[in-house]
N, C-alpha and C positions, 0 to 999 in steps of 0.2 A: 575772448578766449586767449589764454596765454598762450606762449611760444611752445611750451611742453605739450601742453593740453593739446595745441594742432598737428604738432609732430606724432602724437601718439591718435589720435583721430585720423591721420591722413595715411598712418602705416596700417592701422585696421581696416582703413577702408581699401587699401590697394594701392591708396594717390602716389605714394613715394615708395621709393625703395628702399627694403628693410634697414642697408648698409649706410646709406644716407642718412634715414633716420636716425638710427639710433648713435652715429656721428655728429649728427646735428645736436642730438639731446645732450649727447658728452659733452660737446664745447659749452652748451648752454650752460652747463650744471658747473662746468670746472670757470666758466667767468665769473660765476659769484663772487667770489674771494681776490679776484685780479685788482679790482679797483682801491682793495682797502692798503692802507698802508698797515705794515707789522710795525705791532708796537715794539717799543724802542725794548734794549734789551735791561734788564735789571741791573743797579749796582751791585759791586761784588760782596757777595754774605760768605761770611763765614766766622766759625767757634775763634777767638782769639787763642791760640794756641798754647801760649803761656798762662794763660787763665781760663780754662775749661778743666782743671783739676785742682782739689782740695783738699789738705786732710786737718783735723779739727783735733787738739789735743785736751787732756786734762788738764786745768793749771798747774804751774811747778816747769822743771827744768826737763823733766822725762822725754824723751822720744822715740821710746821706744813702742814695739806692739802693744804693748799691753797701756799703754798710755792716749792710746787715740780712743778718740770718743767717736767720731765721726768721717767718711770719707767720702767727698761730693763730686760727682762728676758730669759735666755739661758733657752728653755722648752723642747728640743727634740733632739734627735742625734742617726744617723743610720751612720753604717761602716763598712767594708769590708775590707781584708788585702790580698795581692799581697806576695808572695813570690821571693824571686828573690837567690838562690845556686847556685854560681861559684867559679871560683878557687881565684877568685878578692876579695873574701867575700861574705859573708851571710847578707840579708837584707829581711825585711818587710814595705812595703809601706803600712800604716795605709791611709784609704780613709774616708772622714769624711762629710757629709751633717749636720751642726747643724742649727736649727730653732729657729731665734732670733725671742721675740716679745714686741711691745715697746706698752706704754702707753703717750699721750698727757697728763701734769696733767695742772691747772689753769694757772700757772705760767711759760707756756710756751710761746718765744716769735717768734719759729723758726718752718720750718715746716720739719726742718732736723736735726736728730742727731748723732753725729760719735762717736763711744765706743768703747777701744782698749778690746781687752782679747788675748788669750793666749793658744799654745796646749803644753802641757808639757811630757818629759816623765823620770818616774821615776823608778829605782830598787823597789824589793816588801817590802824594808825596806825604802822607801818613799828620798834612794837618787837621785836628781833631775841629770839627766841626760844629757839633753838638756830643751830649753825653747825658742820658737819663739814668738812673738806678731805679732798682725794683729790689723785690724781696719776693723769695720763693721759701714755700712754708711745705717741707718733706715730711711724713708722719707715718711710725711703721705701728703695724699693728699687732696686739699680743705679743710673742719673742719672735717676731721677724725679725730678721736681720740687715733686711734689702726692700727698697721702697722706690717709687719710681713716681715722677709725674709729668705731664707735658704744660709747659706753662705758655699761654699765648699774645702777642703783645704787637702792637702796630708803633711804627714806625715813620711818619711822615715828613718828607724830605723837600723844602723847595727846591726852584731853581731860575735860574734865568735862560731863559732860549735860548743864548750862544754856547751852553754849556753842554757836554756830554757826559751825563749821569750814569751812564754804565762807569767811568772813570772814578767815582764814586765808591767808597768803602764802606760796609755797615758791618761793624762786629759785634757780638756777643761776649759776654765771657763772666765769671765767678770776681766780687771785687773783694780783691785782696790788699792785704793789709804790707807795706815793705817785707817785714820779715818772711811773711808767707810766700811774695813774688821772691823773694831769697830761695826758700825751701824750694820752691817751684822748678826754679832756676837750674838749680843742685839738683835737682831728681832726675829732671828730665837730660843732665849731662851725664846720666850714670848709664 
């Protein structure tokens, strides 16, 4: 019979008292979780701030409104990290949901458009570690104007056991082109 099972047998029957009991069951129940170690905490995610916005123009020299085709914006990102300790090494699998959302602007001729970016991960003195690209593919329907998708994508990090991985950097972000990290630059100092 388990511990519970005779606590709750011994209170029905009379054997102990109620206050005892159900004292005893609390500790029972709150030791579950005492033994295990918390996993380690996640490296730091986040949208790369300079590169979570986009705007995509016509060719030519224009830039004005009426010349964007396109305006793409990395708005939201939720993750979750996987631990994995064996003898083989040490890894975290970073898990990633981010929420692209796009804008139709006048000078758009397409009702589709594909925009590479980027999960990266860096030491906390910002050296770049690794660097994959992808390609996220937005598609508005009829005369939408506004499109939105959540794109999902793993991440997996080793490491060596002296290391602390929350110390660790993982970003995201839209990959731009020089002139665009220019544009980017400028916008976001206005």
């Amino acid at each position: 019979m388990s511990f519970a099972r005779l606590i709750l047998h011994r209170l029905s029957h009379g054997v102990t008292s109620p206050l005892l009991a159900v004292t005893a069951l609390s500790l029972f129940l709150a030791s579950c979780g005492l033994f295990d170690d918390p996993p380690p905490p996640c490296p730091r995610v986040a949208i790369m701030d300079q590169a979570k916005k986009l705007i995509l123009y016509r060719p030519g020299p224009g830039r004005d409104l009426t010349d964007v085709t396109y305006e793409i914006e990395m708005r939201d990102l939720a993750y979750e990290c996987d631990y994995d300790f064996d003898d083989a090494g040490n890894s975290v699998t970073v898990n990633f949901n981010v929420l692209f959302i796009a804008r139709r602007g006048p000078a758009a001729e397409r009702d589709r458009v594909e925009v590479p970016y980027f999960s990266a991960v860096t030491t906390a003195s910002r050296h770049v570690l690794a660097k994959e690209l992808f390609t996220v593919v937005l598609e508005f329907s009829d005369n939408d104007v506004r499109t939105q998708v959540v794109e999902e994508l793993a991440q997996t990090i080793p490491f060596p056991s002296d290391i602390d991985v929350s110390e660790y950097h993982s970003f995201v972000g839209l990959q731009l082109t020089p002139e665009q990290l220019k544009e980017s630059k400028r916008d976001r100092g206005r």
